[in-house]
C-alpha positions in Angstrom: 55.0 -61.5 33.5 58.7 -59.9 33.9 61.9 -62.3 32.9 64.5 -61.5 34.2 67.7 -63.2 32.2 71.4 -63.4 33.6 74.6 -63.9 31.7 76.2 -65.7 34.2 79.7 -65.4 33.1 79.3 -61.6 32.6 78.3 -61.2 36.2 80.7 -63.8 37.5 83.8 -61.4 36.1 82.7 -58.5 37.0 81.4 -58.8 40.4 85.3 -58.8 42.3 83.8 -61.4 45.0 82.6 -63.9 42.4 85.5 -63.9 40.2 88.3 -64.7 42.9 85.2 -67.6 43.7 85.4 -68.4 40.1 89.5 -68.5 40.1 89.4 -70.7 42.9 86.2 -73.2 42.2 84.4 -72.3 39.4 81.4 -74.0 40.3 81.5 -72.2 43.8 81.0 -68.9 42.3 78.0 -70.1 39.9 76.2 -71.8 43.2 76.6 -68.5 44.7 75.3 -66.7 42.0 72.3 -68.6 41.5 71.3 -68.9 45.3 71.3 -65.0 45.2 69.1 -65.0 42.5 66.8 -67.1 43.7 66.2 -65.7 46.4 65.8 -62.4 44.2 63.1 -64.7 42.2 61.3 -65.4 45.9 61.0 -61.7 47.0 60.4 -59.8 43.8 58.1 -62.1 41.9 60.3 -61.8 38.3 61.0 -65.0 37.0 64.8 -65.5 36.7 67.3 -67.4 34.4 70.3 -67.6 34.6 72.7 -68.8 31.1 76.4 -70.0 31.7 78.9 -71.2 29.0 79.1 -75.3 29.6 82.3 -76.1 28.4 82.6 -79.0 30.0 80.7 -77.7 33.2 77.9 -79.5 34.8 75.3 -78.1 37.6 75.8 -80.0 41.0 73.0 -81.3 43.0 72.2 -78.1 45.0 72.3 -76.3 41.4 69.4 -78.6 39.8 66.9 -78.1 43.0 67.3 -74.2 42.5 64.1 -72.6 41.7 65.6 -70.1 39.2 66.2 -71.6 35.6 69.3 -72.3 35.0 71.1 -73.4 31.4 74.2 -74.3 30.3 75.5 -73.9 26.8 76.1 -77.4 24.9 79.4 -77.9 23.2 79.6 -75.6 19.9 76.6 -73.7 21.7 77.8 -70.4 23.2 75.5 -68.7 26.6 74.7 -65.7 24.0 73.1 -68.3 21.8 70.6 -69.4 24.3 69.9 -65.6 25.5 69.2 -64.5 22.3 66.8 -67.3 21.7 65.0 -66.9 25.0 64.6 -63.4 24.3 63.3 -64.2 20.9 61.1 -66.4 22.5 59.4 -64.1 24.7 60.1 -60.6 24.1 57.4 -60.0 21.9 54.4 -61.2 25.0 56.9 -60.5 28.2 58.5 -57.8 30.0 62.1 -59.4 29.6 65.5 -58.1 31.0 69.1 -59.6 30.4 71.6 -58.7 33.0 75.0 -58.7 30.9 77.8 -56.2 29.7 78.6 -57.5 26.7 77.9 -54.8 23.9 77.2 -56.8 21.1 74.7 -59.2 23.2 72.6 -56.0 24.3 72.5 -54.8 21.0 70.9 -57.7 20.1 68.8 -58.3 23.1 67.2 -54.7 22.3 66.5 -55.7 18.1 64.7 -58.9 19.9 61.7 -56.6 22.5 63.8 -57.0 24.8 65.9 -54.3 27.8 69.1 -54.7 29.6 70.8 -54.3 32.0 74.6 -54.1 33.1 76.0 -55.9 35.7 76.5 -53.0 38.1 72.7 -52.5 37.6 71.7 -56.3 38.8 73.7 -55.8 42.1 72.1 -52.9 43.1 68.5 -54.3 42.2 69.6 -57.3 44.1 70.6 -55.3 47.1 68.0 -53.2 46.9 65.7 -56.4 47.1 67.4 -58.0 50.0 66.9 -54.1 52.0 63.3 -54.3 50.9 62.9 -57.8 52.4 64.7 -57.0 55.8 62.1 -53.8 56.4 59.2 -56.3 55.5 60.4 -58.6 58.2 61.0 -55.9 60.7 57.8 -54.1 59.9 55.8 -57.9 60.4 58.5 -58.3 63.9 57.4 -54.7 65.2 53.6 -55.8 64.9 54.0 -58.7 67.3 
């Protein structure tokens, strides 16, 4: 089984799009970036979850029926915290990847089985994905 694992926050402020989302409605930028990951989960197979800092942040309704896991740091709890444990968790019996540009998390990530990736990385795989999917459905159109 491949994991993939996103740090949220690491994505949200360094994708442009999502971080003048994120200045604007925080939550908007969070919903966004978990509806494109699922539907990265729902064309690729790799189970995805996705870790934000909570601080004081809940998920709304449309966030809790995602398919993709998604957590949120506790008070005192930081996202790296739960990363590190998931990929403590599982890098020893799974192919895992964590999406994030923070050095010092990677580092770790790699000492724990585990890969990265940067954020730059996830978008292209992601739009890679979505290119893959449009020539499956015009391949499956064209045989009508």
């Amino acid at each position: 089984m491949q994991i993939l694992i996103v740090d949220g926050h690491s994505v949200i402020f360094q994708w442009p799009e999502l971080r003048g989302m994120h200045d604007r409605k925080g939550f908007a930028a969070r919903e966004n970036l978990v509806r494109q990951l699922t539907r990265y989960q729902d064309t690729s197979g790799v189970t995805v979850a996705v870790v934000f800092d909570g601080k004081g942040t809940h998920a709304s309704k449309d966030t809790e029926i995602e398919t993709i896991q998604v957590f949120y740091s506790k008070t005192g709890q930081t996202a790296d915290s739960i990363i590190e444990r998931l990929v403590a968790k599982y890098g020893s019996t799974h192919h895992v990847v964590v999406a994030t540009d923070d050095f010092l998390e990677r580092q770790t990530v790699e000492a724990f089985g585990g890969l990265w990736m940067s954020t730059a990385q996830l978008r292209a795989e992601l739009t890679r994905a979505d290119c893959d999917l449009g020539d499956q459905i015009s391949r499956l159109n064209r045989r009508r």
